[in-house]
C-alpha positions in Angstrom: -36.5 -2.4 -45.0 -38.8 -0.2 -43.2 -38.4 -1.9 -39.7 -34.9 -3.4 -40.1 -31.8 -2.1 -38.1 -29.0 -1.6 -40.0 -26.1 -4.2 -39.7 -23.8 -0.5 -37.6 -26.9 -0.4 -35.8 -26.5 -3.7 -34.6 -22.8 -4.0 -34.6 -23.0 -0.5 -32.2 -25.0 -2.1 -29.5 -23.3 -4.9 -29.2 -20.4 -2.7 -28.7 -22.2 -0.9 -26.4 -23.5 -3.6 -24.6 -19.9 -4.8 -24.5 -18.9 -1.2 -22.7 -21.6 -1.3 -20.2 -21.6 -5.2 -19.4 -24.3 -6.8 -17.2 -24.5 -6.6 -13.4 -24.9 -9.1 -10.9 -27.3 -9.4 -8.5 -25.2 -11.4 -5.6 -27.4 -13.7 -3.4 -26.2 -14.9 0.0 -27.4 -17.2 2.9 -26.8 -14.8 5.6 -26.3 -17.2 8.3 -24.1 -19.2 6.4 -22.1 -16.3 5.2 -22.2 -17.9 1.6 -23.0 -17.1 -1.9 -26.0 -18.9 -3.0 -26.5 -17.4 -6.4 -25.3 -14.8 -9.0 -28.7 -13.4 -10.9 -27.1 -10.9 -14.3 -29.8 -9.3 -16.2 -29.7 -5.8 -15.8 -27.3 -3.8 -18.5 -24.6 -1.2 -16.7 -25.9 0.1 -13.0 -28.4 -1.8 -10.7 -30.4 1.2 -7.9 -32.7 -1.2 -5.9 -33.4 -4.3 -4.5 -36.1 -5.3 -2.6 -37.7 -8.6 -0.5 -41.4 -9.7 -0.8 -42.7 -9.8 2.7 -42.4 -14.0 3.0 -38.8 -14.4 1.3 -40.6 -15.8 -1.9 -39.6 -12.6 -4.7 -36.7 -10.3 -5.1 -37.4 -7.1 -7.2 -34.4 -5.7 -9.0 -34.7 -1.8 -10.8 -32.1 -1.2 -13.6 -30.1 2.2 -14.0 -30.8 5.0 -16.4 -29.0 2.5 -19.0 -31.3 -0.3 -17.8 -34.3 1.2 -17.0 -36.3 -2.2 -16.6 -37.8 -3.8 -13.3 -37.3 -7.8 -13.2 -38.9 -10.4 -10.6 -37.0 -13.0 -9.6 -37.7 -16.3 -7.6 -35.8 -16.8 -5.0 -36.4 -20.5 -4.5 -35.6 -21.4 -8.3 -32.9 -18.6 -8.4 -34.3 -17.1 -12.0 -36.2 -14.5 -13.3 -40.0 -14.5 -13.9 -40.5 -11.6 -15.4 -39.5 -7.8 -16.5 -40.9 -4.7 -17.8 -39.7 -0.7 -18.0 -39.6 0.7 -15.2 -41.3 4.2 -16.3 -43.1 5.3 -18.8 -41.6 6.9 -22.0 -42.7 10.8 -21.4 -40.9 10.9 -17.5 -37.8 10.3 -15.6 -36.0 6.6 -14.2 -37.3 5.2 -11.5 -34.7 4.8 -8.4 -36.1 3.4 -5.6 -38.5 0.8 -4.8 -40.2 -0.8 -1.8 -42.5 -4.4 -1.4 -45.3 -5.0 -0.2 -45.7 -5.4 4.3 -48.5 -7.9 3.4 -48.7 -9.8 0.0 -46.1 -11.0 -1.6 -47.9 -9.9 -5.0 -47.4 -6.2 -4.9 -44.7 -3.5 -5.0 -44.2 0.6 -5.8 -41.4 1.7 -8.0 -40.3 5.6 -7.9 -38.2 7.7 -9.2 -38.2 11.2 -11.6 -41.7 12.5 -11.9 -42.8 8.3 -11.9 -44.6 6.9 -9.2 -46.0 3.1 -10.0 -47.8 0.2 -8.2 -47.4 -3.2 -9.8 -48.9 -6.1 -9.1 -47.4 -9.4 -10.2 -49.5 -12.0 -12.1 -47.4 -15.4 -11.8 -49.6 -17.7 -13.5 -49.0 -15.4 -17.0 -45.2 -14.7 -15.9 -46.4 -10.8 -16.5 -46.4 -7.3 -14.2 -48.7 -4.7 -13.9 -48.1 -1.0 -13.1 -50.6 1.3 -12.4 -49.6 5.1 -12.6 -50.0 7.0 -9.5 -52.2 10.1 -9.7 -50.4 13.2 -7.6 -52.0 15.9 -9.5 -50.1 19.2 -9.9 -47.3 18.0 -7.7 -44.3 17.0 -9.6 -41.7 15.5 -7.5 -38.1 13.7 -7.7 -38.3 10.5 -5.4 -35.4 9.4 -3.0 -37.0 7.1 -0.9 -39.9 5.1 -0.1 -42.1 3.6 2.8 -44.4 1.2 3.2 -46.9 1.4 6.2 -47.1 -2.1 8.3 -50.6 -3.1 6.7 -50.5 -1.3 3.6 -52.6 0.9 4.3 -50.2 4.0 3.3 -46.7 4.3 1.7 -44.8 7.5 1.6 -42.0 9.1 -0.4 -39.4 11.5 0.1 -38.9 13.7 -2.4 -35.6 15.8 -2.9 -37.6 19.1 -2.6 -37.6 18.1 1.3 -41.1 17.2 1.5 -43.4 13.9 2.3 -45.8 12.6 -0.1 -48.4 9.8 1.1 -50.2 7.7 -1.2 -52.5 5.0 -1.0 -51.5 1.9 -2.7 -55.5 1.2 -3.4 -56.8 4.5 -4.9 -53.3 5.2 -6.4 -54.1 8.9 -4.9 -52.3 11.4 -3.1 -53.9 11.5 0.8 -51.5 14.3 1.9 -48.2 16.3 2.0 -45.8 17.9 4.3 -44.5 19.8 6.1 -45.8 23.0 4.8 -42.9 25.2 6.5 -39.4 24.1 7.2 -38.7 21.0 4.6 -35.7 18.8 5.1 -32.8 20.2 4.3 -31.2 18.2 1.2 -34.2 16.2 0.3 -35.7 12.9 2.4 -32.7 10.8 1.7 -34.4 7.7 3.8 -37.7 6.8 5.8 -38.9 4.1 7.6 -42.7 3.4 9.1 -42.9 2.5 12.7 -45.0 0.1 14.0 -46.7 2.5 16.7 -47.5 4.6 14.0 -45.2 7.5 12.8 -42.4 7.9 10.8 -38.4 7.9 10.9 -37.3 10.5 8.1 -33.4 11.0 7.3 -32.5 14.1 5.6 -29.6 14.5 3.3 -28.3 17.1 5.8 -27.9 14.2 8.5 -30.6 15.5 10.5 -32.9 12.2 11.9 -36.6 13.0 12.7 -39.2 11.0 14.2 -42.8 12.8 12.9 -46.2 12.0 12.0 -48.8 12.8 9.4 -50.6 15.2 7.9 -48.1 18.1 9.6 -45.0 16.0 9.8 -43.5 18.1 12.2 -40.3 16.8 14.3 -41.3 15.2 17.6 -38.0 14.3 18.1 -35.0 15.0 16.3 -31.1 14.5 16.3 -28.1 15.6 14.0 -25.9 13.7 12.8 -22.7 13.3 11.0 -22.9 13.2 7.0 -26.3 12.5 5.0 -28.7 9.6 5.7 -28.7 6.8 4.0 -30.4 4.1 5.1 -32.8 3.6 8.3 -33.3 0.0 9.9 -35.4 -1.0 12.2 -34.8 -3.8 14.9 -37.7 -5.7 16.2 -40.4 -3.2 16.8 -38.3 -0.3 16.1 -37.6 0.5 20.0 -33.8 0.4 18.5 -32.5 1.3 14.9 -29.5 1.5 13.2 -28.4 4.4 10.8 -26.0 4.6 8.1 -24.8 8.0 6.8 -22.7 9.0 3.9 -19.5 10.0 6.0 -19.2 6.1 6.5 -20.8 6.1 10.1 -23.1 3.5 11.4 -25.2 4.5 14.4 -27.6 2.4 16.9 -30.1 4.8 18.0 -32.3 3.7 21.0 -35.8 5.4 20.0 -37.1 6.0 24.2 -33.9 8.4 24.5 -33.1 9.2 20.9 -29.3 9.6 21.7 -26.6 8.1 18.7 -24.2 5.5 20.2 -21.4 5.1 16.7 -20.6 1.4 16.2 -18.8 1.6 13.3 -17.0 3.9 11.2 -13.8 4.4 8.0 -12.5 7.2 5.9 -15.0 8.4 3.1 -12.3 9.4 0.7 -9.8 8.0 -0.5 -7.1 6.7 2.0 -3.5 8.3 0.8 -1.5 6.8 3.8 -0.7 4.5 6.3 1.9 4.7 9.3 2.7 2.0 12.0 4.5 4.0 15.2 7.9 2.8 15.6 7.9 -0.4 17.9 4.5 -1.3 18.1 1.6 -2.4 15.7 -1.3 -2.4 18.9 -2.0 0.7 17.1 -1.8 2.8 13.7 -2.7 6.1 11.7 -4.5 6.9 8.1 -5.2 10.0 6.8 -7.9 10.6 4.8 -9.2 13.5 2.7 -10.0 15.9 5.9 -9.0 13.6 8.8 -6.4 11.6 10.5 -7.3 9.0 12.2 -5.2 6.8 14.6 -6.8 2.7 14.9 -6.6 0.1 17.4 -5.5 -3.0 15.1 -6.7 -6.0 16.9 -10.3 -4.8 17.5 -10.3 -2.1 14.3 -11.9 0.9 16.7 -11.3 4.2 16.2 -9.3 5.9 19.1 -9.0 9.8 17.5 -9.9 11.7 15.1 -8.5 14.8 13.8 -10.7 16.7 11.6 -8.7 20.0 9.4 -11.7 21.0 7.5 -11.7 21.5 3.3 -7.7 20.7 3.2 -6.2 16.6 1.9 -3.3 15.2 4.2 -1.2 13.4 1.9 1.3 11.6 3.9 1.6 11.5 8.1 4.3 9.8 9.6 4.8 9.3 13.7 7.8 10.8 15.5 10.2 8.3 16.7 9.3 9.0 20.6 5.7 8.6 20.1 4.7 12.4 21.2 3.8 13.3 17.7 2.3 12.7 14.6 3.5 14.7 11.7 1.4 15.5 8.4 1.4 16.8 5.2 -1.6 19.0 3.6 -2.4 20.2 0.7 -2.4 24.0 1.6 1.6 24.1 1.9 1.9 23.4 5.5 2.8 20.8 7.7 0.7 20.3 10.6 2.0 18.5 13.8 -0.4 16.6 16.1 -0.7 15.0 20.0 -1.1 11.5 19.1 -3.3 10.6 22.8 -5.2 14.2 22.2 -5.4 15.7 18.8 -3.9 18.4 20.4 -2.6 20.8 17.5 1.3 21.6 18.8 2.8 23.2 15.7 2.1 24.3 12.3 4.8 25.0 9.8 3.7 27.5 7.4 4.6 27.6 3.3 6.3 24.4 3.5 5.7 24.0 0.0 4.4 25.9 -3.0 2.1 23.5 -4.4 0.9 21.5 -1.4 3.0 19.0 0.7 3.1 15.2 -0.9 5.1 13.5 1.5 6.8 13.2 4.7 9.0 11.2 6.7 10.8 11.9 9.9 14.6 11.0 11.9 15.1 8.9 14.4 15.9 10.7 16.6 13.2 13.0 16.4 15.2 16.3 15.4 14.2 16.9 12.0 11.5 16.3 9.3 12.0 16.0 5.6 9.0 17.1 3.4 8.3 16.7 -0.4 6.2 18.8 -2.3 4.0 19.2 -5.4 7.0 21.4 -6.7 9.6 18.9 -6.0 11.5 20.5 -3.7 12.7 18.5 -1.0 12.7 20.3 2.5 14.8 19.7 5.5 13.3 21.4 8.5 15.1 21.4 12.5 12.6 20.5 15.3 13.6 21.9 18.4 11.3 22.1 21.4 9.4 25.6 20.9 10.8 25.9 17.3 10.7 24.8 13.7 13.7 26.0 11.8 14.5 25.7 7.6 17.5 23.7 7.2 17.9 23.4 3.3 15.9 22.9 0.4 16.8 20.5 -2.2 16.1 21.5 -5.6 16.6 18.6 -8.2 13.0 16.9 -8.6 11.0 18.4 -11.2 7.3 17.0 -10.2 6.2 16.5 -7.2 8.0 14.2 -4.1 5.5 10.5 -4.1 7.8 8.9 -0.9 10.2 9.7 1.5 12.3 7.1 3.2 15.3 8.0 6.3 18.6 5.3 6.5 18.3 4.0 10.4 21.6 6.3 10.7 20.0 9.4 9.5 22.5 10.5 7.6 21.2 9.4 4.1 17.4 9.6 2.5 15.9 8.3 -0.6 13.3 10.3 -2.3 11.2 9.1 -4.9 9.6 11.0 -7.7 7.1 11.8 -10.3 9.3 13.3 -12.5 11.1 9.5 -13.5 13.9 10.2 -10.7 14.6 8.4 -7.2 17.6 10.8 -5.5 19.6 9.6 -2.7 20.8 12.5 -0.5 23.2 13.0 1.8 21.7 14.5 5.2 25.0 15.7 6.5 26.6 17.6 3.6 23.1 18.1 2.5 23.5 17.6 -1.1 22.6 14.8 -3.4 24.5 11.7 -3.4 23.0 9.6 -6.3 20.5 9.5 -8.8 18.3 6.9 -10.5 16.7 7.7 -13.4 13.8 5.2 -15.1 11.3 5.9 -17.5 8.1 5.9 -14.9 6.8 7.9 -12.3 8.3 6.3 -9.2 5.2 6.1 -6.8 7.2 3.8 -3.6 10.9 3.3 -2.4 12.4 1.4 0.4 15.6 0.7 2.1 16.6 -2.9 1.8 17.3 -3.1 6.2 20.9 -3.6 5.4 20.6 -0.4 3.4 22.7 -1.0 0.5 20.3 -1.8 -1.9 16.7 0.4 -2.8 13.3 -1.2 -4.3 11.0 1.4 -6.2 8.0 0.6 -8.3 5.5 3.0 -9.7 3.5 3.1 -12.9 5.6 0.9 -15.3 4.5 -1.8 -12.7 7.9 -2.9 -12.4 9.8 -3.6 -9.4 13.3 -2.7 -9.5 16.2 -3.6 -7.0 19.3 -0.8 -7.2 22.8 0.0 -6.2 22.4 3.0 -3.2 26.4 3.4 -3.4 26.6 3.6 -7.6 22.6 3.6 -8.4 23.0 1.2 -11.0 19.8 -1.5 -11.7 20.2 -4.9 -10.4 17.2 -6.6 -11.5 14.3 -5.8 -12.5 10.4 -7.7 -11.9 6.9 -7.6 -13.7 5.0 -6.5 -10.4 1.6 -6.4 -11.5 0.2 -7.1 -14.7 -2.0 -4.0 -15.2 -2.1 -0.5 -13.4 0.4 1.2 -11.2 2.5 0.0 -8.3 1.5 2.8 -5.4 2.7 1.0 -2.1 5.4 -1.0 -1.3 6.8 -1.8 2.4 9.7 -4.4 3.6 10.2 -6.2 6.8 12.5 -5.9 9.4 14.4 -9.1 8.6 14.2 -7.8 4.7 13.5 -11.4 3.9 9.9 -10.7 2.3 8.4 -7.4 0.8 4.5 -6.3 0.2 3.3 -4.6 -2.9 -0.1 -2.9 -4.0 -1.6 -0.7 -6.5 -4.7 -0.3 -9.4 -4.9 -4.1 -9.4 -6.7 -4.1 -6.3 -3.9 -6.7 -4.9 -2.0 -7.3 -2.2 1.1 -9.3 -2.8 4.0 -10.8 -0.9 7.4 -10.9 -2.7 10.1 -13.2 -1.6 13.5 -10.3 -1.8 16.2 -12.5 -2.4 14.4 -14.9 -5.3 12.4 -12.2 -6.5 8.9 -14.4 -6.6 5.5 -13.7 -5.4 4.7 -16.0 -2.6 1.4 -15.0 -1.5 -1.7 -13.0 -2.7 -4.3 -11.1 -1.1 -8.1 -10.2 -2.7 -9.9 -7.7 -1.0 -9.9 -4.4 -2.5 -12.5 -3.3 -4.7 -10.5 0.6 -5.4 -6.6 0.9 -6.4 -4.4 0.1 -3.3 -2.9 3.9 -2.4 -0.3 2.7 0.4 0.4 -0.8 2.6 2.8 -1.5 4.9 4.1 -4.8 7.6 2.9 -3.9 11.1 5.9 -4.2 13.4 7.0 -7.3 14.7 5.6 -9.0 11.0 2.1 -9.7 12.9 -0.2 -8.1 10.2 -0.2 -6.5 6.7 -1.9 -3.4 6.4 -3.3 -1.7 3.0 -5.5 1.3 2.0 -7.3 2.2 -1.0 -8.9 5.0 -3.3 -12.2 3.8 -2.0 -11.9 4.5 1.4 -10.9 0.9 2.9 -8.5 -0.2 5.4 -7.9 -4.2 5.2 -5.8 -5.6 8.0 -4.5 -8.8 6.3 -2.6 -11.8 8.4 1.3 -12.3 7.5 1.3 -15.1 5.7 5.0 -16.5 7.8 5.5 -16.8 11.5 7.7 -13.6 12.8 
């Protein structure tokens, strides 16, 4: 009995097993653009991956629930062998790095754990041999390997550079000695003219050399470094940063050109300007920022530090775009400059949630965490308080304006959708469901309403009685959170926490099309004008431009 696990024991990893599930490691052919092969091992989280120098091995380190290191052909798509990645008394291991030379050899590090293994095929085994550092104890981010292994280095998360040598196992130096990088070496990369490219956590590139690794050159950039790559010789590199930027850095000149960039946060909107889909506007966390659709560039950004913008919406005429923050107010934008032309203050109690605007670009209705619903007058130097609306009892999800601006639908957390009347100002009709209504459109003939929200049902009502005409299953698990119609009101689009796009026909009330893409819940989507393009953003930061499925 001494050595036997009990039959909970057993039944509670399983369980566990079940919770965690096992990772894949996704192969592709690059050039081909293809998935060659799916290799699952590893239990919960995977941290590394890593190439031997001639293509022949892939190294794979497991997360802290993991903890082992596997080999894995790459010609016969399976794994030779594994081991644990650190010994018992220290930390995981995080990072790892091959071999420039022999295809036999690579360095795990992580938490107080720095290891060289060297496979042995013909016995399907690895082995590690500790490195010795001495008295320094150090957390490792990132690793290097020198062109002819001679070196590799680590950056630690104290700030510092560690260089070891792979055939000792010993410590050769460390530095800098005064100013450290600011939020540990996130990545490094070993040049082929000798030197080193170090990325700090604090964005800030350097190009340096050992033993006094002090900058030679140096350049700041936007969000933590990631990930260093070189191209050829490394007379051009690319880096990736943690705000979701990709620069190409040119290293005679070090100046940043950005090639690509998205929203880091969740997306929480997405707003067409009226007549056109050439271009677009999301708002993010701190930022809006306004897209050219057909190439996906950035055109402007505009950056309100430490506040959300919940909802943005363009005027009618095109000479503003209105948003809604979290701090109460409602900020009002140049769309061609980022100008800042008006700020309304204490919209809202609890933040602002949503906004929408008239056509005819005289006033703005606001929602807000309170519920109140807010109808302000724009006039050219003024921003005047029309009437609040005080029915909701949670927070306003989506605003929607009739073409003739004298009704609006507002839609609810509190399990209400309230038609109001813009002239008399009052409400007009209430819908009541047991959900918390997350989207609401106008049918274009505007005398029926769709809402959906997190009973993940789609239902059609009455605007002049608000009684239910039907009602859909619109997703089979999670919440409905975006929901747009088109012009003709022929088809509608739907997404939410099933990561899917789909394309309802109105009249039979079937989905006709479905779109795979996201890999976070689907915040907002909506039909680009002139039905050229569907357009939906998500919790993890993505914006997928999707083709409409029907000829406009």
């Amino acid at each position: 009995m001494d050595n036997q696990i009990s039959p909970e024991a057993q039944v509670a990893e399983l369980e566990l097993d079940a919770v965690i599930g096992f990772n894949d490691i996704i192969l592709w052919d690059y050039k081909k653009r293809e998935l060659i092969a799916r290799l699952s091992l590893h239990k919960g989280k995977i941290e590394a991956l890593a190439f031997s120098p001639n293509d022949l091995y892939l190294v794979s380190l497991g997360g802290p629930d993991d903890g082992s290191v596997v080999v894995w052909s790459i010609a016969k798509r399976d794994a030779i062998c594994g081991s644990p990645a650190a010994g018992l008394n220290v930390g995981n291991a995080t990072t790892v790095v091959f071999s420039r030379c022999r295809d036999e050899m690579f360095v795990t590090a992580g938490n107080g754990t720095i290891r060289v293994w060297e496979l042995d095929l013909p016995n399907r085994k690895i082995w590690p041999t500790e490195c010795q550092t001495g008295q320094t104890k150090r957390i490792v981010m990132s690793i290097g390997m020198a062109d002819d292994d001679s070196f590799f280095y680590l950056g630690t998360t104290t700030g510092d550079i560690l260089k070891m040598n792979p055939r000792t196992k010993l410590l050769a130096d460390t530095g800098p000695v005064k100013d450290k990088f600011s939020l540990g070496v996130s990545a490094i990369r070993c040049l082929k003219m000798g030197g080193l490219l170090v990325g700090s956590g604090a964005g800030l590139l350097v190009f340096c050399k050992s033993p006094s690794y002090k900058p030679i050159k140096k350049l700041q950039l936007q969000g933590g470094i990631t990930s260093i790559t070189l191209r050829g010789e490394g007379h051009q590199f690319f880096v990736g940063t943690e705000e979701s930027h990709i620069y190409r850095i040119n290293f005679t000149d070090f100046k940043e050109t950005l090639i690509a960039t998205c929203h880091f946060e969740a997306v929480e909107d997405i707003v067409f300007p009226f007549g056109t889909a050439e271009l677009f506007a999301t708002c993010a966390k701190k930022d809006i920022r306004v897209w050219h659709t057909s190439s996906n560039r950035e055109l402007l950004r505009i950056t309100v530090p430490n506040m959300t913008c919940h909802g943005i919406d363009f005027m009618r005429d095109g000479r503003s775009i209105i948003s809604a923050w979290d701090d109460g107010k409602i900020r009002a934008f140049a769309p061609e400059t980022g100008r800042l032309m008006y700020v309304i203050n204490s919209a809202h109690r609890i933040g602002v949630t949503a906004i929408a605007t008239t056509s005819d670009c005289k006033r703005v209705i606001s929602g807000g965490g309170e519920g109140e619903v807010r109808v302000w007058q724009i006039g050219c130097q003024t921003q005047k308080l029309e009437e609040a609306l005080k029915e909701h009892k949670s927070s306003v999800s989506c605003i929607r304006v009739k073409k003739n601006n004298e009704e609006c639908v507002t839609a609810s957390t509190d399990g209400t959708c309230i038609i109001w009347d813009l002239v008399r100002l009052r409400r007009n009709q209430m819908i009541l469901a047991n959900t918390l209504f997350q989207c609401v459109c106008y049918h274009p003939e505007e005398f029926q309403i769709i809402t959906s929200g997190t009973d993940r049902k789609i239902a059609y009502w009455e605007v002049f009685d608000g009684s239910v005409i039907r009602e859909l299953e619109g997703s089979l698990s999670g919440s409905i959170n975006g929901m747009d119609i088109t012009q003709e009101g022929v088809h509608f689009v739907t997404g939410g926490n099933d990561h899917l796009v789909k394309v309802w026909d109105y009249n039979e009330g079937e989905v006709t099309h479905v779109g795979v893409g996201h890999s976070g819940n689907i915040m907002r989507i909506r039909i680009s004008p002139g039905n050229q393009y569907i357009v939906s953003v998500s919790a993890d930061g993505a914006i997928l431009r999707w083709k409409y499925p029907y000829a406009s």
